[in-house]
N, C-alpha and C positions, 0 to 999 in steps of 0.2 A: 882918148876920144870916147864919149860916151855917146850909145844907141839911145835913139827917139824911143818910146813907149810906143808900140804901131796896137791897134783896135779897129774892130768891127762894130757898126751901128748898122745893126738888122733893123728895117723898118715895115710899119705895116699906115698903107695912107689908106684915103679915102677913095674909092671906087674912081677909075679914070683920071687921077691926077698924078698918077706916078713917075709919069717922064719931066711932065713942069719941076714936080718937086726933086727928084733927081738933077735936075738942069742948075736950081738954084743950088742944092746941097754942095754941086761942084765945085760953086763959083765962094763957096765960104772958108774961113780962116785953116787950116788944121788938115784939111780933105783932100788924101791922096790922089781915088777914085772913085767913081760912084757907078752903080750897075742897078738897070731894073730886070729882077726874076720873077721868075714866075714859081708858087708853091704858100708856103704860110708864110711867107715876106715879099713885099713887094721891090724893095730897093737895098743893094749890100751896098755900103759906104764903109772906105779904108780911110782912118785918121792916121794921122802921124803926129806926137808932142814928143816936149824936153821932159816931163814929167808930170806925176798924179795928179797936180791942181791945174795945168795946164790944160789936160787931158779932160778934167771933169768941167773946165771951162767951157772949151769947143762944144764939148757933147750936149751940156745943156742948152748952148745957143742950139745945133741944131735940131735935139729934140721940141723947140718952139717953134719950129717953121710950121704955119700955116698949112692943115691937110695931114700930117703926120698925128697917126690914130695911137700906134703904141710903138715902142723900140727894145730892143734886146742888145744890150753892149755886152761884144766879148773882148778881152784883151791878152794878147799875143802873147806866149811864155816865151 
């Protein structure tokens, strides 16, 4: 049995849109969980894939979502 790739999508939106966009980011392909913080990132999003192209799929969709300013992907050793 092989482990999912699991990753974090730090994000940073636009002023006052971060729970909308947190809302949508939930409801997308790949997305474990989604939290809005507070500090230099607005929203922590946990992906889960089968692998690196999979992986780089999800993240670009949701780095498009509308309101999202810049992102920081980390991924889980």
């Amino acid at each position: 049995m092989t482990k999912n790739i699991e990753a974090y999508l730090l994000c940073v939106t636009q002023v006052g849109l971060e729970h909308q966009i947190a809302e949508t980011l939930q409801s997308m392909n790949g997305v474990v969980s989604t939290e809005v913080v507070y500090g230099e990132f607005d929203i922590v999003t946990t992906i889960e894939a089968p692998d690196l192209r999979s992986l780089d799929v999800a993240i670009t969709k949701l780095r498009q979502v509308t309101g999202i300013v810049r992102t920081m992907t980390l991924i889980a050793g």
